[in-house]
KEMAR-246673 format. One record per atom (N, C-alpha, C, O): y, z, x. Coordinates in steps of 0.1 Angstrom, whole numbers, plus 2048, in hexadecimal, padded with zeros to 3 digits. Layout:
<atoms>
YZX...
</atoms>
This chain:
<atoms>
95C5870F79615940F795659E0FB94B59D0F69585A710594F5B310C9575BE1049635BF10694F5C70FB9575D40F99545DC10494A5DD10B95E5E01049615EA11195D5FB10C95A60411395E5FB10195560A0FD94F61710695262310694360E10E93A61711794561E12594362812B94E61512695B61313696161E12D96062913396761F12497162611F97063211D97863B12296263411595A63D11195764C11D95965811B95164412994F64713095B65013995B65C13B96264713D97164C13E97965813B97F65F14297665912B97F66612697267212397467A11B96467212B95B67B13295367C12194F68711F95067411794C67A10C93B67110A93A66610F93267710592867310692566B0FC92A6710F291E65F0F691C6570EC9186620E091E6610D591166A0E190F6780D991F67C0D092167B0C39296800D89316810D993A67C0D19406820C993D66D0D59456640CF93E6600C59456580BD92F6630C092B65F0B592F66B0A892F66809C9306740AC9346800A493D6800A293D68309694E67D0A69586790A995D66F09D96667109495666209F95865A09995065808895565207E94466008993C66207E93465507E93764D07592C65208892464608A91664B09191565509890A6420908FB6460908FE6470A290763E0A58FA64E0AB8F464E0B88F463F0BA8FC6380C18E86390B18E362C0BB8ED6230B68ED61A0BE8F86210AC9006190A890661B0B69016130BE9106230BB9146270CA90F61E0D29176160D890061B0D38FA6170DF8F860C0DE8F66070E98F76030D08F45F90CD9055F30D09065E80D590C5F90CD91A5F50D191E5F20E39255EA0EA9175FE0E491A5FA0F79125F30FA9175EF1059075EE0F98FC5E10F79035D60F59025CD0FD90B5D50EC9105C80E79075C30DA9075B80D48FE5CD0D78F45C40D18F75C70C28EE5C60BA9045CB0BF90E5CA0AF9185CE0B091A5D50B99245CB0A89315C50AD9365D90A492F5DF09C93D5DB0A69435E809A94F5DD0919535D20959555E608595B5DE07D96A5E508496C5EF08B9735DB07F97F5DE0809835F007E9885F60889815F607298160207097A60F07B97E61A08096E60607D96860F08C97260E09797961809A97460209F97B6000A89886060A798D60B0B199060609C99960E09C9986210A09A06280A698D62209B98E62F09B9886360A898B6410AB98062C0AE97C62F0BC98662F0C59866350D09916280C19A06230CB9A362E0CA9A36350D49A66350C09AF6420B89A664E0C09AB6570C799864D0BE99565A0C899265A0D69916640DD99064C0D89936480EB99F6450EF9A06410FB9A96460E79B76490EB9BA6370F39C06350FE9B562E0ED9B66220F29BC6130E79C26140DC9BA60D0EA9C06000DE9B65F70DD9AF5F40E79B65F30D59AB5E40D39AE5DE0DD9A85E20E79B35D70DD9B65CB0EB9AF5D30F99AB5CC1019AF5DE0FB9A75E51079995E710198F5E41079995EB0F69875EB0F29805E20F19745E30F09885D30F297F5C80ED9805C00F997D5B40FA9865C81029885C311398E5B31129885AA11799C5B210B9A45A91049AA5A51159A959B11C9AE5B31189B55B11269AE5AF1319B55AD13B9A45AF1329965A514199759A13C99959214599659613299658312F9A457E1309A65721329B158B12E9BB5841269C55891329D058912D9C458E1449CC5951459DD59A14A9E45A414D9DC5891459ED5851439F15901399FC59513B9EA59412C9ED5951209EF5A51239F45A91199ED5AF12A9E95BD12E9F85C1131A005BB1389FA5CD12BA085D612CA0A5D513EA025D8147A155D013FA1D5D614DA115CA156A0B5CD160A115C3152A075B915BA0B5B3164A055B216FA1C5AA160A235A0162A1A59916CA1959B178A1358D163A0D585161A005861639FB59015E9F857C16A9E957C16F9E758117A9DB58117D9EF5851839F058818F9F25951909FA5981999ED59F1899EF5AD1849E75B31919DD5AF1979F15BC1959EA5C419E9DD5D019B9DC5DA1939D35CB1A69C55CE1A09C85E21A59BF5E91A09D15E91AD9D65F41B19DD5FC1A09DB60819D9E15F719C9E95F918D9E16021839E360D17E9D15F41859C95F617F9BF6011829B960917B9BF5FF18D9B660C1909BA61D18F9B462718B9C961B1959D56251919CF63117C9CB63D1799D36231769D562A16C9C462D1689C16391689BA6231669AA6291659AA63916D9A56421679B063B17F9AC64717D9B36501769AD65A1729C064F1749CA6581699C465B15C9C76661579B96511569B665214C9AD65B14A9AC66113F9A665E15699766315699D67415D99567B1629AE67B15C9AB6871629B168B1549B468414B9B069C1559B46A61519C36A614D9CC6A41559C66A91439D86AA13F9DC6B11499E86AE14A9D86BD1539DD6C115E9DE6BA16D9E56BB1779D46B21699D16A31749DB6991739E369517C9DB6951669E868B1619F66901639FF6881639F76A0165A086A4161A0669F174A0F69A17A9FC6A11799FE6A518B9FE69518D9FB6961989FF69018C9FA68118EA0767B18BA0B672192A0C680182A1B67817DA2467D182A2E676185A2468C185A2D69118EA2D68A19DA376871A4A206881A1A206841B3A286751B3A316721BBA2166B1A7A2765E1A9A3565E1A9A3C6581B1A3C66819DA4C66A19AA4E66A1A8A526601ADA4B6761B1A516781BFA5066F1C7A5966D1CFA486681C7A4565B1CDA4B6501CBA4B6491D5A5464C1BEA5B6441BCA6A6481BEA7163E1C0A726551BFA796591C4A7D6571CFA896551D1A736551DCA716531E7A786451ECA7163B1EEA846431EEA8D6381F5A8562B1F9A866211F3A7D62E206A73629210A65624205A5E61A208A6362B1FCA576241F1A5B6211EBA5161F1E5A6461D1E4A6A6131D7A6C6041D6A755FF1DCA675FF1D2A645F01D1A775E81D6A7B5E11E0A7C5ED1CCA8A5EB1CBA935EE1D8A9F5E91D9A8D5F71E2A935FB1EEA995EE1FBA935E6201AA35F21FAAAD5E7203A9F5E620EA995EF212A9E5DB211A995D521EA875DC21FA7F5DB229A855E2215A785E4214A6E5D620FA705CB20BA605DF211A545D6210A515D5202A465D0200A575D81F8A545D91EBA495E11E5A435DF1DBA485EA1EDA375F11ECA285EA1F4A1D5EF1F6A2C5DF1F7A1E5DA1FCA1E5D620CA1A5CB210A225E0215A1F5E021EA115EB221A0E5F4219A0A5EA22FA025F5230A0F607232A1B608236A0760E22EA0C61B231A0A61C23D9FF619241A18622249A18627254A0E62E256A0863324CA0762E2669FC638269A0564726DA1164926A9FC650274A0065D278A0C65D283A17663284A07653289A12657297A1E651294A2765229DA21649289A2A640285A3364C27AA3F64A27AA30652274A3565B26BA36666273A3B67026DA32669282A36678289A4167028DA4A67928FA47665290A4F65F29EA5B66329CA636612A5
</atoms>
């Protein structure tokens, strides 16, 4: 098990300073944690989930060893786009996230981008170039 802490942490912009005041934990306990070099107890880990807005199974990076086992994965073959998708969703602004969910909504709307679309590529074709979208 790699805790993912420092990944997470980092993510929602807060500084070990930060999350140590948050959680009510020493500075170096923080660092000794993103070190690996001491485990936090059940009660820490929860409450780090609770103020990194995350779940155990992502703090203890359950889902890098396990990633059949990861929400919306269907199976091991999880698209590594998904993944990158939601890390950057994670890392904006609730004005970022409303704009982000709105563009994808319109995006799935879209006939021609929908996986489900008669005689489409299921989403995994390349995107048309310029002169192919003026034609």
């Amino acid at each position: 098990m790699i805790l993912q802490l420092k990944r997470i942490r980092k993510a929602k912009k807060l500084s070990q300073t930060q999350l140590a005041e948050l959680i009510g934990a020493n500075l170096r306990t923080i660092g000794a944690w993103e070190r690996g070099e001491t485990m936090m107890s059940i009660e820490q880990l929860c409450r780090c989930c609770e103020i990194l807005g995350t779940t155990p199974n992502e703090m203890t990076g359950w889902y890098i060893e396990h990633p059949e086992d990861a929400p919306g994965a269907g199976g091991a073959s999880a698209d590594p786009r998904r993944a990158a998708m939601v890390d950057a969703y994670d890392a904006l602004t609730e004005d970022g996230k409303t704009l982000a969910s709105e563009t994808i909504a319109s995006l799935a709307r879209d006939p021609l981008r929908r996986a489900d679309a008669a005689g489409g590529s299921a989403g995994h074709g390349a995107a048309p170039d310029r002169e192919e979208m003026s034609a």
